[in-house]
LOFI-834422 format. One line per 5 residues: number of its first residue (from 0); for each residue z, x, y of N, C-alpha, C. Coordinates in steps of 0.001 Angstrom, whole numbers, plus 524288, in hexadecimal, padded with zeros to 5 digits. Each point is the difference from the previous one (the first is absolute). Example, Ala and Ser with C-alpha at 12.3 -4.5 7.8 and 13.67 -1.06 7.14 Angstrom:
BEGIN
0> 81E78:83386:7E9C6:80000:7FC86:804A6:80000:80384:804B0; 7FD30:7FEA2:8041A:8003C:80334:804A6:802DA:7FCFE:80442
! end
This chain:
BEGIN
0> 5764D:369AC:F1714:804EB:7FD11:7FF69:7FF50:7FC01:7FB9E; 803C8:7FFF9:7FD10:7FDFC:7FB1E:7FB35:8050C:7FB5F:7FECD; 7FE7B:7FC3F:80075:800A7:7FBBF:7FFC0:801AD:7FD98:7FAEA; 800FE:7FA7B:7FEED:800C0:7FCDF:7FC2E:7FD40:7FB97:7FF9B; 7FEA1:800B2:7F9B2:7FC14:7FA3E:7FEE6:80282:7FDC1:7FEDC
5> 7FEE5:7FB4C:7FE29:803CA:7FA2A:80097:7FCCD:7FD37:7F92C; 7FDD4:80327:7FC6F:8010C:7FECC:7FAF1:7FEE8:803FD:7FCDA; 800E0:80077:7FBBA:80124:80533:7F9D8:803E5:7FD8B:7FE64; 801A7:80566:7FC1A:80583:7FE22:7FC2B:803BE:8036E:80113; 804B1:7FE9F:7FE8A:80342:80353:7FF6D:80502:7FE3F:7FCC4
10> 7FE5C:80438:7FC94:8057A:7FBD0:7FB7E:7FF20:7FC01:7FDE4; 7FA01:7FEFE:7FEAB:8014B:7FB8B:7FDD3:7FF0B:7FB56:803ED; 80246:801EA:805A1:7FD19:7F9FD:803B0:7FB4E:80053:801E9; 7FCA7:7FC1B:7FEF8:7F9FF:80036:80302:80214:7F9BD:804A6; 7FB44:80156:8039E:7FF28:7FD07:803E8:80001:80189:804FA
15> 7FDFF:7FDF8:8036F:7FFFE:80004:80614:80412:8027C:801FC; 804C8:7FC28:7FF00:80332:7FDE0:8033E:80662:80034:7FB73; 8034B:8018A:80256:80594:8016F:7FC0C:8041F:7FE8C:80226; 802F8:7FC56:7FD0D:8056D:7FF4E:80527:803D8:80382:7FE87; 80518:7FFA5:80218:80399:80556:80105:80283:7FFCC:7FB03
20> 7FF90:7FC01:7FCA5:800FE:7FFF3:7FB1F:7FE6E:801F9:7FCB8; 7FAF0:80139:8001D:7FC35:800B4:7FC69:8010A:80690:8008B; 7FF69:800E9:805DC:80049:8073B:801E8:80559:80197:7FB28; 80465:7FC12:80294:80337:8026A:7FC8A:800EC:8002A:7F9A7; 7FD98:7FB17:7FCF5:7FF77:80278:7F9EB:7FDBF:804B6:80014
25> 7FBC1:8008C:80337:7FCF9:803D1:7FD7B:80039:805A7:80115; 80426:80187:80409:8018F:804AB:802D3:80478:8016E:7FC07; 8035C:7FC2A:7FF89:804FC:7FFA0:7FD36:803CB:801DA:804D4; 7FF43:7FD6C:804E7:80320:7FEA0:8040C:80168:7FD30:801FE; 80558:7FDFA:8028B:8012B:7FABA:8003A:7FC3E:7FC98:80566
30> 7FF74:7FB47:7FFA5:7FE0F:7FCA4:803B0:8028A:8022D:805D9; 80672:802E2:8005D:80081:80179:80521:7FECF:80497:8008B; 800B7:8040A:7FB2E:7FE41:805DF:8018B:7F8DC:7FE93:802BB; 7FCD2:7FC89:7FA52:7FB1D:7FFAF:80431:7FEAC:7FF55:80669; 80485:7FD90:801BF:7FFC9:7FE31:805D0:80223:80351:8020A
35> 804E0:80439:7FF2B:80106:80407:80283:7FC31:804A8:800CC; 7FDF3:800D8:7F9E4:7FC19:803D7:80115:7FC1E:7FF1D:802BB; 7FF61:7FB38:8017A:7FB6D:7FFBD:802B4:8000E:7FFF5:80656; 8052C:7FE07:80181:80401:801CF:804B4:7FF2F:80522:80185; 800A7:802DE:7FC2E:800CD:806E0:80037:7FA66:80280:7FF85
40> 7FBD6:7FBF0:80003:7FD19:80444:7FFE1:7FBEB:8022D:7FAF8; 802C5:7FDE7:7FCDA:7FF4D:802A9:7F9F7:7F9B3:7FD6F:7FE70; 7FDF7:7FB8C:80136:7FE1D:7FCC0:7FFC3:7FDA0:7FD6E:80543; 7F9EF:7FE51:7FF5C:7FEC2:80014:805BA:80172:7F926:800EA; 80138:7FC0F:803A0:8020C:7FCF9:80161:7FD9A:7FB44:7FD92
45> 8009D:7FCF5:7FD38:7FD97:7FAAD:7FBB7:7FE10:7FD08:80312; 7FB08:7FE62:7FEDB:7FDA3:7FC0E:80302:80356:7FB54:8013D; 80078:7FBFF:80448:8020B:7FB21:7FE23:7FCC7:7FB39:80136; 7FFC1:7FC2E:7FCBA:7FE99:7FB8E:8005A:80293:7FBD0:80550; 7FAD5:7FC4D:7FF5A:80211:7FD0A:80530:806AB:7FEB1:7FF18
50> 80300:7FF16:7FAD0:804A4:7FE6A:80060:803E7:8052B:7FF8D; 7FD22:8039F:801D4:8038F:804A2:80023:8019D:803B4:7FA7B; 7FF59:7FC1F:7FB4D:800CE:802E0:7FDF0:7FC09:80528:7FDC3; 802B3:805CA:7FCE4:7FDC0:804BD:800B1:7F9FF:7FFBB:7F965; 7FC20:801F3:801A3:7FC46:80076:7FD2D:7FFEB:8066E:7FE30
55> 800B0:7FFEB:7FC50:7FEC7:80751:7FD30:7F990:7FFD2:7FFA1; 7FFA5:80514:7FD8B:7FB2A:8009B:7FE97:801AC:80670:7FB17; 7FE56:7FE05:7FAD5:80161:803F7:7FCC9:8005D:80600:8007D; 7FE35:800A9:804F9:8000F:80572:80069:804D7:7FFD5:802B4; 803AA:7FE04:803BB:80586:7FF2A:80042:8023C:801E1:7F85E
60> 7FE25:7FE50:7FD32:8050A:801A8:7FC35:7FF28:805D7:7FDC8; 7FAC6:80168:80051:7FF88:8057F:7FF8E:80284:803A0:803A8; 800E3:7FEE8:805FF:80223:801DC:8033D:8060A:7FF56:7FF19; 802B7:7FCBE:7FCDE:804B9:800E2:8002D:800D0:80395:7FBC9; 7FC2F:7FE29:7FC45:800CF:80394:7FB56:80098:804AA:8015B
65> 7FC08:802E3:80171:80057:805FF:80330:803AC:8020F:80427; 8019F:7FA6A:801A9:80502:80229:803D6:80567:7FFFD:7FBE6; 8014C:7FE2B:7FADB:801DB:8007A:7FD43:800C5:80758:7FF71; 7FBA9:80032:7FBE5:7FE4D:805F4:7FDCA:80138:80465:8056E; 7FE84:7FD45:804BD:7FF9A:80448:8042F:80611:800A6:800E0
70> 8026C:7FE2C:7FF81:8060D:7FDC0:80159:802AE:80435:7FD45; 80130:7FE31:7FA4B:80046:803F5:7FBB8:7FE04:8054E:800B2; 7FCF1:801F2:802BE:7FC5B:80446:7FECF:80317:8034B:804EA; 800B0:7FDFA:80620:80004:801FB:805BC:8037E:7FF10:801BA; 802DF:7FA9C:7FDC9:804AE:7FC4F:80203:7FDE3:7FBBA:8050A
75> 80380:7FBDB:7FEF7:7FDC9:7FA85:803A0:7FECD:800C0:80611; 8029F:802B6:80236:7FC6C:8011E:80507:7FBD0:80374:80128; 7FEB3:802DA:7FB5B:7FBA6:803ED:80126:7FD13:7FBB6:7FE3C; 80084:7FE53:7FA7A:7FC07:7FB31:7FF2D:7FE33:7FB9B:8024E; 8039E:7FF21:80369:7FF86:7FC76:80316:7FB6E:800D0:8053E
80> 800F9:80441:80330:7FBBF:80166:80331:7FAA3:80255:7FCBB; 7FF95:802C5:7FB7D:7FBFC:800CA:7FDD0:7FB8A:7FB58:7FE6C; 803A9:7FB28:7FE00:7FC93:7FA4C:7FDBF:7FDCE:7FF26:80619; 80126:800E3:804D5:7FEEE:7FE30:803B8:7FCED:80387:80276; 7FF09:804E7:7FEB0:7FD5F:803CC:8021D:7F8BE:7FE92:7FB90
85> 801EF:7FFAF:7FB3A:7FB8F:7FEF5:7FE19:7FB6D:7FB0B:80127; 801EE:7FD16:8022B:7FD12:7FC39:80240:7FDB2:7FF30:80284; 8021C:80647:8024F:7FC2D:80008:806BB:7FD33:806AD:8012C; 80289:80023:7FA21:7FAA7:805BD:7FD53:7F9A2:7FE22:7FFF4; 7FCFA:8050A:7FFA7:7FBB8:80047:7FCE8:80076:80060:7FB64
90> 7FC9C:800EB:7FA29:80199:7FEFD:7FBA0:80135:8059D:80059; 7FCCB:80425:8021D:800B1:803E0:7FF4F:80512:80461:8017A; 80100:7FCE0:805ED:80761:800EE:7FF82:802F6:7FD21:7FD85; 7FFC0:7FC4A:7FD8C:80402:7FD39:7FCBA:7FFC6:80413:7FABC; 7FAFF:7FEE8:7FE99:80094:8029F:7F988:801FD:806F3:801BF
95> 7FF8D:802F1:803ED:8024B:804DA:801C1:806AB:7FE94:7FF67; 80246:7FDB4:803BD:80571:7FF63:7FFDB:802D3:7FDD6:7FA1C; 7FD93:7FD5F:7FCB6:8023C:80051:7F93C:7FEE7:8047A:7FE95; 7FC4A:8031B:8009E:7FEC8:803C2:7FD5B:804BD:8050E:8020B; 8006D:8008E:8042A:80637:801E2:802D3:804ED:7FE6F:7FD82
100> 80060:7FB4A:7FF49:803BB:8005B:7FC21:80196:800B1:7FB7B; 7FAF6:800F6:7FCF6:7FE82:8022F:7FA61:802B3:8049A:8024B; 7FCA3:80359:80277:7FFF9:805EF:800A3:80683:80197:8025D; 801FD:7FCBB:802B0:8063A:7FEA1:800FD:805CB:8027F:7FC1A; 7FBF5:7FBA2:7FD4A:8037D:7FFF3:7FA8A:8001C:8044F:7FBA3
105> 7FA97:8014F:801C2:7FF20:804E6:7FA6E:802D6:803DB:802C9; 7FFB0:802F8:804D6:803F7:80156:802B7:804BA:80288:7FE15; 80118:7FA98:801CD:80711:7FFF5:7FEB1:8007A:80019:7FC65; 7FC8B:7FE1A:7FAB0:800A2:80228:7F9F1:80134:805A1:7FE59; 7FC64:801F1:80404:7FF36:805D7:7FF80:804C7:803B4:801A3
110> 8011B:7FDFD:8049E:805E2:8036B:8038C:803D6:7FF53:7FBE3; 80044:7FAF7:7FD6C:80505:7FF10:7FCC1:7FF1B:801BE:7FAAB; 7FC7E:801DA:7FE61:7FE4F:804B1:7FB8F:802C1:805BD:8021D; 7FC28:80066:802E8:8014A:806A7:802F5:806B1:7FF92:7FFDF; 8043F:7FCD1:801F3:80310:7FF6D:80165:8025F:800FF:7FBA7
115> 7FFAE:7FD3E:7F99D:800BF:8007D:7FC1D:7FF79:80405:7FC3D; 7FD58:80409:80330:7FE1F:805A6:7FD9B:803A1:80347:80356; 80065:7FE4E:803F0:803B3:80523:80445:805D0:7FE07:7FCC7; 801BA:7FB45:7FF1E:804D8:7FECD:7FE46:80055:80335:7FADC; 7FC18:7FEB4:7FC4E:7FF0B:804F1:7FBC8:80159:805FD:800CB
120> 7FDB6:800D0:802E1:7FE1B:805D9:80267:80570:80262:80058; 803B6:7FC70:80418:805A6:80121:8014F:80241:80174:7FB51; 80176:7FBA6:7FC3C:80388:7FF63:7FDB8:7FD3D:804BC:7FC5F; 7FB44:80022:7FED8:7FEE0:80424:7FC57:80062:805F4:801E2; 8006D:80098:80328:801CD:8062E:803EC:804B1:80252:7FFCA
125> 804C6:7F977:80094:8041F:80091:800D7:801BF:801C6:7FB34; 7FE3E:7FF35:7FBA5:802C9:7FF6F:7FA75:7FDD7:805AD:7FEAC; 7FC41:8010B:80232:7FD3B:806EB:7FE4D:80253:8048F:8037D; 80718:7FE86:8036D:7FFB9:80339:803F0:7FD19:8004D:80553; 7FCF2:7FB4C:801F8:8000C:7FF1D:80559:7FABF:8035B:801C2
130> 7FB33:80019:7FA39:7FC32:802FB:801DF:7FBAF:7FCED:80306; 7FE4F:801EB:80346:7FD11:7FDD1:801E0:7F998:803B8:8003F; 7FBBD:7FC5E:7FDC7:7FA72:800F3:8001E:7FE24:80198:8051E; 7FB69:803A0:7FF55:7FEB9:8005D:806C2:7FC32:7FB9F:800E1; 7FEC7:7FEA9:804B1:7FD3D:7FC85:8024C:7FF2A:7FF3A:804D9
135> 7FAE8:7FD52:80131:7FF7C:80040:80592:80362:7FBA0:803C0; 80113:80344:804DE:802C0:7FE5B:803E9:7FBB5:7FCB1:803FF; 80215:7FC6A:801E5:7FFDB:7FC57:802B1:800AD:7FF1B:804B1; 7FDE9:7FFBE:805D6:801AF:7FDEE:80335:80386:7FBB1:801C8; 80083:7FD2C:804FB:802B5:7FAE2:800B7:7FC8C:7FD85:8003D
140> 7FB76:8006D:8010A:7FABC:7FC0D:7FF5C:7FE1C:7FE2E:7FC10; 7FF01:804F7:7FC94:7FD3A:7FF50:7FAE8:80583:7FB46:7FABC; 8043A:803B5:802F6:803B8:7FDB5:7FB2B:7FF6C:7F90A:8015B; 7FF50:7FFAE:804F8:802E1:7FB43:80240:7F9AE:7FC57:7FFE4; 7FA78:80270:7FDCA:7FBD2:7FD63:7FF03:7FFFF:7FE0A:7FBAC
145> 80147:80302:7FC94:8004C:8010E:7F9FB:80381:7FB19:7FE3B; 80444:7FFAE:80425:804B5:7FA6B:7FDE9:7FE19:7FC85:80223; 7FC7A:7FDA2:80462:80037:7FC6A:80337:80445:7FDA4:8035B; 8033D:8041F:80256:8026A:7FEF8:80319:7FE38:8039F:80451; 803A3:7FED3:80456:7FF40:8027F:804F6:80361:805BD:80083
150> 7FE43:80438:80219:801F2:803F7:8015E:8071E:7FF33:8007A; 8002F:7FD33:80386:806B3:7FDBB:800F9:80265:7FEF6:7FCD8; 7FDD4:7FB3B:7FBD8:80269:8016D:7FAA8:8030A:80428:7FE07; 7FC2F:80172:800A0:80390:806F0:7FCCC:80357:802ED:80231; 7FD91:7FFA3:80587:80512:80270:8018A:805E5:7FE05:80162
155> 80044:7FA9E:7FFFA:802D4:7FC70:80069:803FA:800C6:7F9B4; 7FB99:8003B:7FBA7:801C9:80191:7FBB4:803A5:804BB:7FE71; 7FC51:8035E:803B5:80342:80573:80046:806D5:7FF59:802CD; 7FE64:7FEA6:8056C:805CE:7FFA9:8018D:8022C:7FCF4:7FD06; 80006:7FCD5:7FD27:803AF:7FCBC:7FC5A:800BA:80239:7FC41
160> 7FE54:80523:7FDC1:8028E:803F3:7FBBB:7FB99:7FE36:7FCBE; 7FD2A:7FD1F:7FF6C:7FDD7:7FE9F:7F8F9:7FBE2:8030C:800D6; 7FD14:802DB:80232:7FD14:803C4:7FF7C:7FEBF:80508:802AC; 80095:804B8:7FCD4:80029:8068F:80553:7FC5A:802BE:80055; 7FB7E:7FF2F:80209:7FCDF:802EB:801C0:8025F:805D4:8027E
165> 7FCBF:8033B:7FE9C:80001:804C9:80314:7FD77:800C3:803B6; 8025E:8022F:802E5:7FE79:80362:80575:7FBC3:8047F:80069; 7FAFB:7FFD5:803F9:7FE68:80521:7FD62:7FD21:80112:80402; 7FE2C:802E8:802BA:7FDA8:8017A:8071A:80484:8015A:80436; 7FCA8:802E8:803FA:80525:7FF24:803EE:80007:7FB51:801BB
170> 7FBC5:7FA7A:80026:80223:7FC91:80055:803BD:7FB48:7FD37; 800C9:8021E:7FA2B:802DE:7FD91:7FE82:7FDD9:7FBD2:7FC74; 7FAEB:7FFB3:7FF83:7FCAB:7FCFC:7FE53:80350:7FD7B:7F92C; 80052:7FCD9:7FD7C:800F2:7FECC:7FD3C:7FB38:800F4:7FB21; 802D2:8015F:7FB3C:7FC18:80126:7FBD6:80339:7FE4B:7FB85
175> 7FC5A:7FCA7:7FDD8:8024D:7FCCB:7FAE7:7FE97:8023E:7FA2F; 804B1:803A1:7FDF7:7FDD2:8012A:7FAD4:7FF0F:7FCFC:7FC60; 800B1:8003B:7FB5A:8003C:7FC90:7FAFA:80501:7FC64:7FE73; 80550:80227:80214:803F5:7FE75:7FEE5:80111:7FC59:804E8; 7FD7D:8006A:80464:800AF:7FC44:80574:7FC1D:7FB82:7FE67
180> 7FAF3:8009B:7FCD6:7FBE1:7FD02:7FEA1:80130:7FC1C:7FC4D; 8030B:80298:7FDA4:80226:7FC66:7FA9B:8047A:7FCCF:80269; 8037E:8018D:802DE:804D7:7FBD3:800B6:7FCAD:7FCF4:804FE; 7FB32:80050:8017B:7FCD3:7FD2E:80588:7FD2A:7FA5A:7FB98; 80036:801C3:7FCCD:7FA7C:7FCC8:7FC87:80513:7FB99:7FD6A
185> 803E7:802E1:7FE0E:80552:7FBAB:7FF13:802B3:7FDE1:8023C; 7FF98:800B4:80645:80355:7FE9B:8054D:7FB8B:7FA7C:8008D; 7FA68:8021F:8011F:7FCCB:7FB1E:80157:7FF6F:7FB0E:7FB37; 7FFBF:8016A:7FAA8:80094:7FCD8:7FD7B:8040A:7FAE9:7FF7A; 805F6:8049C:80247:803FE:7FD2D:7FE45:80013:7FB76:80489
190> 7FE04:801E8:8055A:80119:7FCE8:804FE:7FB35:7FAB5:7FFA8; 7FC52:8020D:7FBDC:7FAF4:7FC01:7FF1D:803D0:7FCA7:7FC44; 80233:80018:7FE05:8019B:7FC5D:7FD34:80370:7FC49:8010A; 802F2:8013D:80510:802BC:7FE00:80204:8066C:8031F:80142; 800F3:8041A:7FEFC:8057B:800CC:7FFD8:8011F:80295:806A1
195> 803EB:800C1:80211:800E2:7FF5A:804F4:802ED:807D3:7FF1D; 80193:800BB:8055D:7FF37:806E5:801B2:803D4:80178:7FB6B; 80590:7FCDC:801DF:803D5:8027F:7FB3D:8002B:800AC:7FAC2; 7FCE2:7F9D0:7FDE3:7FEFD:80085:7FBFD:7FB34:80431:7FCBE; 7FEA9:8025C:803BC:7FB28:8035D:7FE31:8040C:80401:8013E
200> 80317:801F2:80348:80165:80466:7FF79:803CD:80112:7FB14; 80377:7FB7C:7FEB7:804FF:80022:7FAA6:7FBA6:7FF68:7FB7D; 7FAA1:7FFD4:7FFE3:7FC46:80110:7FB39:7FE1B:8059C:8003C; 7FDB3:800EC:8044E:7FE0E:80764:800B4:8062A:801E6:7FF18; 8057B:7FFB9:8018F:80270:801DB:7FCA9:800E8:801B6:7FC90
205> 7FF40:7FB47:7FC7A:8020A:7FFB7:7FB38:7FA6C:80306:7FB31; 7FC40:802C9:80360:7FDA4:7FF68:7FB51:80061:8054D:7FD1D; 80493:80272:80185:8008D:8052E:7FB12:80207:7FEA8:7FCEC; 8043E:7FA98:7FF60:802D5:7FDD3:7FC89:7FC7D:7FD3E:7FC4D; 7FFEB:800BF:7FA5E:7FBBF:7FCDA:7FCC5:80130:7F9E0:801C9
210> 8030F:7FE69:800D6:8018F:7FA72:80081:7FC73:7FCFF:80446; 80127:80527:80352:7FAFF:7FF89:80566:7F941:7FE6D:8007A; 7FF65:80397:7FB26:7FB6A:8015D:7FFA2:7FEB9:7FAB7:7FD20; 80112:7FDF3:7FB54:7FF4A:7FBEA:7FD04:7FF0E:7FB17:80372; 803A6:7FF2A:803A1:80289:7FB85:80366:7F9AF:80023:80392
215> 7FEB9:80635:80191:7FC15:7FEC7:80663:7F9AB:7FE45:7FA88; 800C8:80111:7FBE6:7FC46:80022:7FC34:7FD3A:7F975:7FDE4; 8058D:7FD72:800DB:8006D:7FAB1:7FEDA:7FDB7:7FD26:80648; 80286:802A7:8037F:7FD1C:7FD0D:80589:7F9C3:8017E:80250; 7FDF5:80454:7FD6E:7FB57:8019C:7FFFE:7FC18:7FC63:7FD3E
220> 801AD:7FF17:7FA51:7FB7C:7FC07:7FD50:800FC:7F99F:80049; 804C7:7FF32:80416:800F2:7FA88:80139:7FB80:801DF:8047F; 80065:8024B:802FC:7FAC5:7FFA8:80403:7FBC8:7FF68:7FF21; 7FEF1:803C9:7F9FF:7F8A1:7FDB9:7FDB4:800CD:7FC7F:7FE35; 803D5:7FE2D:7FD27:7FD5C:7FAC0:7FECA:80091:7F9CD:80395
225> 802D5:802E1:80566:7FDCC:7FB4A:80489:7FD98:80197:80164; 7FBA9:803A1:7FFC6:7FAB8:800F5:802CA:7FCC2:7FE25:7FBC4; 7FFA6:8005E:7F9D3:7FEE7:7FDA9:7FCA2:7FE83:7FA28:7FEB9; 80533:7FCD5:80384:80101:7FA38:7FF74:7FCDA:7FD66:805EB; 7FF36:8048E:8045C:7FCB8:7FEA0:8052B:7FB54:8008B:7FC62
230> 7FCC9:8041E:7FF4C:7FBB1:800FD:7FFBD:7FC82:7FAA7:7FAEA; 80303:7FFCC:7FC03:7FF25:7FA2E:7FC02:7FFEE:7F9BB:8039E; 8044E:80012:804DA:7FF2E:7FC89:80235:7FB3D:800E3:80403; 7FE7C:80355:7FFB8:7FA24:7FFA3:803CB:7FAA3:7FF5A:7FF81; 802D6:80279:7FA82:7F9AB:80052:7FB4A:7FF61:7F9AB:7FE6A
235> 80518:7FDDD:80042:80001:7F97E:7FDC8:7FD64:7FCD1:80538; 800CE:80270:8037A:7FF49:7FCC1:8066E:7F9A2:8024E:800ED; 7FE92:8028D:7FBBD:7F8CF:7FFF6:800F3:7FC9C:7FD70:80182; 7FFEA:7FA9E:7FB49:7FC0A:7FD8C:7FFDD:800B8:7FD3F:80575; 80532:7FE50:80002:8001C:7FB31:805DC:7FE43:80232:804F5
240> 80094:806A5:80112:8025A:80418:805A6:7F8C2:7FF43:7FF13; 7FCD5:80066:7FCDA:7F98C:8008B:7FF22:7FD5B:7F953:802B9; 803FF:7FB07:7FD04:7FD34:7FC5A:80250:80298:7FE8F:80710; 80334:80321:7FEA5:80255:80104:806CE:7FC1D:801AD:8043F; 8003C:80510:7FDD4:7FA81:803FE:80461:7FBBF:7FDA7:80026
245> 7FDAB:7FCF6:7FA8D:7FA82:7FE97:7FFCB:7FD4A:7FA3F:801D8; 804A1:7FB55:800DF:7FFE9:7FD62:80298:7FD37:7FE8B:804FA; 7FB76:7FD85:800E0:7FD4C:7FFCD:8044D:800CB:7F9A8:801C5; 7FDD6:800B5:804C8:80045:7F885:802C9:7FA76:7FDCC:7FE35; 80123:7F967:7FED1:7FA53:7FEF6:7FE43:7FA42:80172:8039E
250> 7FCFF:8015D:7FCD7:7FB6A:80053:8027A:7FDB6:806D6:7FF56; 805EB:8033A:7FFD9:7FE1A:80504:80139:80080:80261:7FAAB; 7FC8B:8046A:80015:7FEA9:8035D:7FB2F:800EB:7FC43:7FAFD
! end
């Protein structure tokens, strides 16, 4: 379990001992966000002096810093229980769970590529007469591993029209060709990005219409480059998320 020492630098402040003023030049958070975050968790609880008032210790501003970057990167309540989960890590699960969100992110970089090639794929088929390449078929498992969603997903997807698997056994088993794979890889993207059932279905619509295709083309690379603008805010939240994990109580290691 690792702890906090009570002197280093950070930003520029050296010393023991930091008042809530000081946390906040150097976080670039206000004197009340410091006291909320520290309410919430974000931050482990400030020493206080006999007159009550709160004592930092510079590794408080690295910890906000990183709850900054983590914020940006996961959003404020994932960041929020994560700054608080790391504190009461080993170094070796702390530095594991950043490294998860590296691997997170590259991810979803990746789906929203693939996604950007099936949108290709379409529009380039459609314009050649509607040919389609052979390729391998897919289960509901494999398809639904491959996206990181759950089995239900899809089929949830299915009854809502935006994607048709075929039928194929006497049980009925579902089998996902290339053309079910491709509108699965643009269904999960579009719902990763935020757009809600209808609005994903009036986009899988529209995409024989060039207007369509352009439009889902423009909401595809708004998605990399907010996975782009997470992953820079995490890489920036390094150095602090490092004096975070590595932080020990005096005396030890």
């Amino acid at each position: 379990m690792w702890g906090w020492p009570v002197d280093g630098t950070a930003n520029g402040v050296q010393g023991a001992v930091l008042r809530t003023v000081d946390v906040s030049r150097a976080s670039g958070y206000s004197v009340q966000q410091v006291r909320d975050l520290e309410r919430l968790g974000v931050i482990p609880p400030a020493a206080r002096s006999s007159n009550r008032y709160r004592s930092y210790a510079p590794v408080h501003v690295h910890a906000l810093r990183a709850y900054r970057g983590l914020a940006s990167a996961v959003g404020p309540v994932a960041a929020r229980r994560m700054c608080a989960e790391l504190r009461t890590e080993t170094l070796s699960e702390a530095a594991a769970a950043i490294n998860a969100m590296h691997v997170r992110l590259a991810r979803e970089r990746d789906e929203a590529l693939r996604a950007q090639e099936a949108l290709r794929a379409i529009h380039s088929e459609a314009g050649a007469g509607g040919f389609e390449p052979e390729g391998d078929a897919m289960t509901i498992t494999e398809l639904a591993g491959a996206l990181a969603v759950r089995p239900s997903a899809l089929r949830f997807w299915e009854e809502e029209g935006l994607i048709a698997p075929e039928r194929v056994t006497s049980l009925r088993a579902r089998r996902y060709g290339l053309v079910a794979i491709r509108a699965a890889r643009i269904v999960a993207a579009l719902r990763a990005t935020g757009y809600g059932i209808p609005a994903v279905r009036d986009i899988m619509g529209s995409l024989q219409r060039p207007d369509g295709v352009g439009a889902t083309e423009r909401i595809l690379q708004q998605r990399l480059d907010e996975i782009a603008a997470k992953t820079v805010a995490l890489l920036r939240a390094g150095a602090d998320l490092a004096a975070v994990v590595t932080a020990v109580r005096p005396g030890q290691g």
